[in-house]
C-alpha distance (Angstrom), angle and dihedral (degrees) to the residues before:
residue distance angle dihedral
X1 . . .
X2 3.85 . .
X3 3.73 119.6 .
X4 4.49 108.3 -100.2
X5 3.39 107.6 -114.8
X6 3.87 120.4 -113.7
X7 4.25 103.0 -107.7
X8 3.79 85.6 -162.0
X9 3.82 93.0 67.7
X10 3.82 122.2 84.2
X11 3.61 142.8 -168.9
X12 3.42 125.0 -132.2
X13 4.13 139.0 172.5
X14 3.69 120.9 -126.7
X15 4.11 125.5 172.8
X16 3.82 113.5 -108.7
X17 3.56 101.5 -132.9
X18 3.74 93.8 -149.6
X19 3.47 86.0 52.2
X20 3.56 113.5 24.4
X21 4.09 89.9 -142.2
X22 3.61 120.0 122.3
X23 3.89 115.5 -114.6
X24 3.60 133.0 175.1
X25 3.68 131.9 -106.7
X26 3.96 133.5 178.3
X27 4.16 126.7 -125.1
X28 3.44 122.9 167.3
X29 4.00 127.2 -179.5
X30 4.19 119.8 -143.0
X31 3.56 128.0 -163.0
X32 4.08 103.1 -120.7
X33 3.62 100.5 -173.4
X34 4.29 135.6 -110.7
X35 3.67 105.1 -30.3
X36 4.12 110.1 -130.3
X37 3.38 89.8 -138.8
X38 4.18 104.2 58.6
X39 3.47 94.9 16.2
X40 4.04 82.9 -124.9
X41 4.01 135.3 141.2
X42 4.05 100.5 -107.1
X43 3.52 128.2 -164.6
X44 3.71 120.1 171.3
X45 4.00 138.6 -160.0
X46 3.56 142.5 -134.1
X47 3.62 124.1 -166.8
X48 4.07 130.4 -179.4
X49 3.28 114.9 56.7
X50 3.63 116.6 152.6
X51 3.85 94.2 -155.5
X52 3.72 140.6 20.0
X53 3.26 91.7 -112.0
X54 3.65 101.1 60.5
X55 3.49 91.7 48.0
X56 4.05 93.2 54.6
X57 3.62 88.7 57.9
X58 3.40 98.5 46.8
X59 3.86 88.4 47.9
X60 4.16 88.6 47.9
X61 4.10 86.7 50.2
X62 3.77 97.9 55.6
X63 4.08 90.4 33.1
X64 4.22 86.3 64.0
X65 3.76 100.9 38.9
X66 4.02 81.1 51.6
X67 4.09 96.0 48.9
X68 4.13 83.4 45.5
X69 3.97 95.0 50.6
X70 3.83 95.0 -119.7
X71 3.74 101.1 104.8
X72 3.85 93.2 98.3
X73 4.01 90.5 39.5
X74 3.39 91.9 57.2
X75 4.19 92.7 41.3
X76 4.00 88.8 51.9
X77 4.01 87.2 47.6
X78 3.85 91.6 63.1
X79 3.72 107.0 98.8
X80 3.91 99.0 149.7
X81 4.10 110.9 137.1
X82 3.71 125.7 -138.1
X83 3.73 91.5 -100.5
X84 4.15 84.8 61.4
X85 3.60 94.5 41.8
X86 3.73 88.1 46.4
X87 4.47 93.0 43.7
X88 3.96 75.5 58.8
X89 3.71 105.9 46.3
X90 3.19 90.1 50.5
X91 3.59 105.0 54.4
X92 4.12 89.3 66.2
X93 4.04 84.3 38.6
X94 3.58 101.2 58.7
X95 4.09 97.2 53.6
X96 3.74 88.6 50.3
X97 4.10 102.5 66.9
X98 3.54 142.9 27.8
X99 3.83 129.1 -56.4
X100 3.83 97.8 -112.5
X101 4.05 91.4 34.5
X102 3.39 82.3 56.7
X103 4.17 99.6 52.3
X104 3.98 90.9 41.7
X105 3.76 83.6 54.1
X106 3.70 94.6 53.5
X107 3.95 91.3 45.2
X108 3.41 88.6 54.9
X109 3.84 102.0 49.9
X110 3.94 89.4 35.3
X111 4.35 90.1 55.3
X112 3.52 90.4 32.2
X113 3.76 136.6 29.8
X114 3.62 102.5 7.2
X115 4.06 92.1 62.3
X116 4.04 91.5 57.4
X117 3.56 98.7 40.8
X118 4.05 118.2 16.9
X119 3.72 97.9 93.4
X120 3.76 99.3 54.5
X121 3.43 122.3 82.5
X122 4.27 109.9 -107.6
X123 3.48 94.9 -125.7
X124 3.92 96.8 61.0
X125 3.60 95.7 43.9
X126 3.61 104.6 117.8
X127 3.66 133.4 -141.8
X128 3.97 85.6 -121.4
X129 3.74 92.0 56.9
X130 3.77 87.9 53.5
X131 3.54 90.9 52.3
X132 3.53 98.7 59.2
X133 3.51 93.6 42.3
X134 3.78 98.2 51.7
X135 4.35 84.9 46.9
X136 3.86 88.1 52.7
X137 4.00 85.4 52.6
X138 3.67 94.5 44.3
X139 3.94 86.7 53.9
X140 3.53 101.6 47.5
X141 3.78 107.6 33.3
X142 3.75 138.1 53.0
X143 3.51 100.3 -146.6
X144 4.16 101.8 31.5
X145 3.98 96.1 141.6
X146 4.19 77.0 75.8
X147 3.84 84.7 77.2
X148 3.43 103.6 32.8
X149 3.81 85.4 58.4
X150 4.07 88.2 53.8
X151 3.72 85.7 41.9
X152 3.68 99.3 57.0
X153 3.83 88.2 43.3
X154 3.60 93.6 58.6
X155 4.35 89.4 50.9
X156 3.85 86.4 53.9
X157 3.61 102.5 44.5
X158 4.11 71.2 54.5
X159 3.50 91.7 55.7
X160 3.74 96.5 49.5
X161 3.41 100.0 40.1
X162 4.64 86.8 57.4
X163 3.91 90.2 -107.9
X164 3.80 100.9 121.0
X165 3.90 141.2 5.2
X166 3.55 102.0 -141.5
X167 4.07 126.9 38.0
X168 3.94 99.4 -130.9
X169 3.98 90.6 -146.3
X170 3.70 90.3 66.6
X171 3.66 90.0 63.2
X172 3.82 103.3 58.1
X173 3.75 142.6 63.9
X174 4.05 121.5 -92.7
X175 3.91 109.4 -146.4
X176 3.73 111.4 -121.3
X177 4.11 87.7 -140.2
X178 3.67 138.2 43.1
X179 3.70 129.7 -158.9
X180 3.64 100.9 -52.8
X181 4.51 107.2 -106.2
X182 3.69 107.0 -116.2
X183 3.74 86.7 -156.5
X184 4.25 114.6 101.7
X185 3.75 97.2 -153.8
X186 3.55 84.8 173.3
X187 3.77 86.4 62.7
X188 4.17 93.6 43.6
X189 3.77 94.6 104.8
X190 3.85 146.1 82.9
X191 3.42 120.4 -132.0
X192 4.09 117.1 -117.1
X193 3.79 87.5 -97.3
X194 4.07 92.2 45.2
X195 3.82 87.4 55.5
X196 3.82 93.9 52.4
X197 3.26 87.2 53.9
X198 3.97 107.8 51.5
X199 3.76 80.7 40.0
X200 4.22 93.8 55.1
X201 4.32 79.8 42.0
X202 4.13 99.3 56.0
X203 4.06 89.0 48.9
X204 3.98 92.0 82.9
X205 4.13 81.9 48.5
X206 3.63 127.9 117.3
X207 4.19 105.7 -93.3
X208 3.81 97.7 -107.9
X209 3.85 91.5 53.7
X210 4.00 99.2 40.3
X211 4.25 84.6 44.1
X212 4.40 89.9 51.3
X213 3.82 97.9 41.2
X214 3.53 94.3 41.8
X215 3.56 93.1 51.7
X216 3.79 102.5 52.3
X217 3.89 85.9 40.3
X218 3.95 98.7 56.8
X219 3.78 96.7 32.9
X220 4.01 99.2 35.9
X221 3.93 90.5 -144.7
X222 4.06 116.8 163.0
X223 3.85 114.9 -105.7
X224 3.23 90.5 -113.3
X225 3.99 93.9 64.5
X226 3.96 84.6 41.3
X227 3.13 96.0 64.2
X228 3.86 94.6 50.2
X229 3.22 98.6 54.1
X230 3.47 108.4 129.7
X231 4.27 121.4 -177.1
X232 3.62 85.4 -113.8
X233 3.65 92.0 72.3
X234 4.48 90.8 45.2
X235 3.62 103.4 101.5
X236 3.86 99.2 -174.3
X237 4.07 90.7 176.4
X238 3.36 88.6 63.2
X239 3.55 103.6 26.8
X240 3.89 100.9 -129.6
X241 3.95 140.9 109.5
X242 3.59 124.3 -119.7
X243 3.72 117.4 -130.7
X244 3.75 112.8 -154.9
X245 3.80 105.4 127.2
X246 3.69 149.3 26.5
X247 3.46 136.6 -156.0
X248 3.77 129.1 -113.4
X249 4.01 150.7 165.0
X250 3.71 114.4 -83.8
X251 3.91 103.0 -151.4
X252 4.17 92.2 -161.6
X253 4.08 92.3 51.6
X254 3.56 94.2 26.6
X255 3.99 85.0 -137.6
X256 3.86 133.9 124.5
X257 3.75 99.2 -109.6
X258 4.26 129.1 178.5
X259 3.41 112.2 -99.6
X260 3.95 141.0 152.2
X261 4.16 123.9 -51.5
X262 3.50 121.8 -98.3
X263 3.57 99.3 -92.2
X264 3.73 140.8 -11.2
X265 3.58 86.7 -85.9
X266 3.48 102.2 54.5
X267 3.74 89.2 63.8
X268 4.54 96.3 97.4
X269 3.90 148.4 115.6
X270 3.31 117.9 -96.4
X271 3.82 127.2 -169.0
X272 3.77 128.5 -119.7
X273 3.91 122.3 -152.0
X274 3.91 116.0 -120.4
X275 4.16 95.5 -103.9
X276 4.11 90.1 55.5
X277 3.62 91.9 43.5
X278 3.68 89.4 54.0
X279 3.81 95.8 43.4
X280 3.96 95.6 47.5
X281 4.36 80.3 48.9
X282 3.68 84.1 60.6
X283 3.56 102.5 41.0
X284 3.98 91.3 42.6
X285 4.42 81.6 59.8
X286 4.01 85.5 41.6
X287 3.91 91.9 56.8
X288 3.89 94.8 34.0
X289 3.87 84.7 59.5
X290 4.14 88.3 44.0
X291 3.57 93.9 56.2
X292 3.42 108.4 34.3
X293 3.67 133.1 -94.6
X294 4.25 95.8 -99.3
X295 3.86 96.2 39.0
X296 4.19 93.7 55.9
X297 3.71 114.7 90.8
X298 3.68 135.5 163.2
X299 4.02 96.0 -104.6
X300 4.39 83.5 56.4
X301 3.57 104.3 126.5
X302 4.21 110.9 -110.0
X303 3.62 89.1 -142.5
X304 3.56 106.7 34.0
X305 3.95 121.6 162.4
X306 3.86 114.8 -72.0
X307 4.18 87.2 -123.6
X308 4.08 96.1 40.5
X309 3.69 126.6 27.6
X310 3.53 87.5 -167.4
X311 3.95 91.3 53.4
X312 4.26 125.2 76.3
X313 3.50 107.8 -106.2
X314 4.11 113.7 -108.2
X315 3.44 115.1 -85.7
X316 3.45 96.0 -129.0
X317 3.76 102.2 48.4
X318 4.07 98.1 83.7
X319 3.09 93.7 65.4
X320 4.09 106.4 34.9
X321 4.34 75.6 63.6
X322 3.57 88.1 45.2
X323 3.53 89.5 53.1
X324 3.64 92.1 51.7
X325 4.21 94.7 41.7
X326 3.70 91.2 53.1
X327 4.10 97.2 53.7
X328 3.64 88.0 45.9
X329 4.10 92.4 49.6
X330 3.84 89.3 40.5
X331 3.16 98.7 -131.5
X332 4.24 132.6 141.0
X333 3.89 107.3 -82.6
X334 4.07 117.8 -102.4
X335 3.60 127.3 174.9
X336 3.62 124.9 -120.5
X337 3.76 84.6 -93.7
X338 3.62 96.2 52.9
X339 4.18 83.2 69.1
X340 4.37 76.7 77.5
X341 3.07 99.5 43.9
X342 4.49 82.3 51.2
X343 3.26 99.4 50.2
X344 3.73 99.8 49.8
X345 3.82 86.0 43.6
X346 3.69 91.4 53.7
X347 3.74 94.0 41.0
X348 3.61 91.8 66.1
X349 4.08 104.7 34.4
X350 3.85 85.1 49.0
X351 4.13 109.8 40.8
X352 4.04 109.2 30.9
X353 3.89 88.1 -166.5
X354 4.31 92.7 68.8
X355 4.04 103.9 107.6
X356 3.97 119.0 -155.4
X357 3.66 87.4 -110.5
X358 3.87 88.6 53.1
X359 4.00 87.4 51.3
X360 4.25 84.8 46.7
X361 3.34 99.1 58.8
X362 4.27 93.5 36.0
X363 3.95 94.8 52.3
X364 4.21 90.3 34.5
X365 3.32 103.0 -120.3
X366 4.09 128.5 163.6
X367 3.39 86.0 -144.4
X368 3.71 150.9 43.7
X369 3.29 90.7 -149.5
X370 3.31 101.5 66.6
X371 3.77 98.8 42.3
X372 3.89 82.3 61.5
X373 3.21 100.9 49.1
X374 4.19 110.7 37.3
X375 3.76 96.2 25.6
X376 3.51 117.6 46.3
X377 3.96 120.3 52.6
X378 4.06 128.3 -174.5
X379 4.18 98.3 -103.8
X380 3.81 112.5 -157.0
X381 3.70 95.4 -103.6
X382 3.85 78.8 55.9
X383 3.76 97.0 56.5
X384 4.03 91.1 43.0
X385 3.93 90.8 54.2
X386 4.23 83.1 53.7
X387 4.16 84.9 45.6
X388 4.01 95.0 49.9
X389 4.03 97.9 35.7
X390 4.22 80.3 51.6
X391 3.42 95.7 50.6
X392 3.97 104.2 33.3
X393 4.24 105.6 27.9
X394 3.48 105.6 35.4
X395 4.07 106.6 88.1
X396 4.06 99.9 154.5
């Protein structure tokens, strides 16, 4: 005879946010009897289950240390602080995402929410305390809901795991706004004619500068891949990079190290024109010379720090030279990212035959989504080809 089904267990959908498909999870709430200490009817929740099953047993645990009387003995004997809670969460975190997801995650717990909250014990964090943490976020940082998110996930691991009743962050009031970003991405691009330009301005450069900024300009590749680069991954009979790796902050050595791309998709081939093929040639001769003839091997970095071929370059340096290249060219000031946001904006006010999807796969993008909406912008010459084709084509 089949086993009855628990009515007290639900499904429910939540996005995967590795994914973005919807999946289903189990919660169930159980009435636990008149807490001794308020003298109150308490039920509690748990939430998170990724089967059924899991949730049953759960539900079967807490129903026989409530018909034994040591439900709330066991609650009061949970002293574990956030930083333990966390130390656990993250140990079944960690294996489920990406190398550098999972170092940027770290950073932002160890800057962020750990310092506030790791030394108190999880179940007498308050709701209050919450509050004014999340308002301190909302002040300082553009994008806070990032740690609230992390936040609430660490209160329902907490939940599932018997540590607390009640998630604290479901008890206090999100800010609609965060600080307001003083960066104008919409502005963090160079016109086709502004690219010719800085591009006619680097030629009279030293070889290892006109070969780095030519490269990110005409291929639109993240800094990150840049700096990766290996000559491995030149394919000069083809005239294309291959994108296989990215470079990121390693927290233990505290040194830029290679490691995997940003996502799945970023992992692609893309082409190089015939005047930066032949300028990374000559550099590739220039640096083989540099280095010496039995130290230079294909998996030498292209880029390599200034001070250490062997060593990543420092993050920071492309665009401290930028900086300095751009002043000199007088031109408007763009990041190193802005070079992506360039290329794709040159790709399609110069060649009417490049497709979004051609732009995707190009920039490496999961989506198409986003390489519509972050990385190509309506340029002036844009808006006066809309102008003339309104005021000349349109005879309906």
């Amino acid at each position: 005879m089949p086993k009855r089904r628990n009515s007290s267990i639900k499904a429910y959908k939540v996005k995967n946010r590795q994914s973005g498909k919807l999946e289903t999870k189990y919660r169930f709430q159980i009435y636990v009897g008149i807490n001794p200490l308020t003298g109150k009817q308490t039920s509690t929740r748990r939430s998170g289950f990724l089967s059924y099953d899991a949730a049953d047993e759960a539900y079967n645990q807490l129903q026989v240390q409530i018909d034994n009387g040591s439900f709330f003995k066991e609650q009061r004997e949970h002293n574990e602080t956030f930083q333990q809670i966390f130390d656990l969460w993250w140990k079944t975190y960690e294996p489920t995402v990406r190398l550098t997801t999972a170092q940027k995650t770290k950073q932002w717990f160890r800057l962020r929410i750990l310092p506030p909250f790791g030394k108190y014990r999880i179940r007498e964090i308050t709701p209050a305390q919450v509050q004014t943490e999340i308002n301190r976020w909302a002040a300082q940082i553009v994008r806070y809901k990032t740690y609230v998110d992390y936040l609430n996930r660490i209160f329902k691991f907490s939940m599932i795991m018997g540590a607390i009743d009640v998630n604290p962050v479901d008890h206090v009031i999100i800010p609609k706004k965060g600080k307001t970003s003083t960066r104008k991405s919409k502005e963090n691009f160079w016109e086709p004619g502004q690219l010719e330009t800085f591009m006619k301005f680097i030629d009279d450069k030293p070889l290892d500068i006109l070969a780095f900024y030519r490269t990110v300009a005409m291929t639109g590749l993240r800094r990150g891949e840049l700096l990766a680069l290996r000559w491995a991954d030149v394919d000069f009979h083809h005239q294309c990079l291959s994108i296989k790796h990215s470079v990121f902050h390693d927290d233990e050595t505290h040194e830029y190290v290679l490691g995997p791309t940003k996502t799945k998709a970023s992992v692609r081939e893309v082409p190089l024109d015939p005047k930066t093929a032949k300028i990374l040639t000559q550099w590739r001769s220039t640096q083989h010379a540099l280095i010496g003839g039995r130290s230079f091997h294909l998996d030498q970095l292209v880029f390599p720090s200034p001070a250490d071929h062997n060593r990543v370059m420092q993050f920071d340096r492309p665009g401290i030279v930028l900086d300095r290249l751009i002043r000199e060219a007088k031109l408007p000031r763009i990041t190193m990212h802005g070079f992506r946001h360039t290329y794709a904006t040159w790709m399609y006010e110069t060649n009417p035959t490049i497709t979004p999807k051609d732009m995707q796969l190009l920039l490496g993008h999961e989506t198409m989504r986003m390489t519509m909406d972050v990385y190509t912008h309506s340029t002036d010459t844009g808006q006066q080809k809309v102008a003339s084709f309104l005021n000349n084509e349109v005879n309906f």
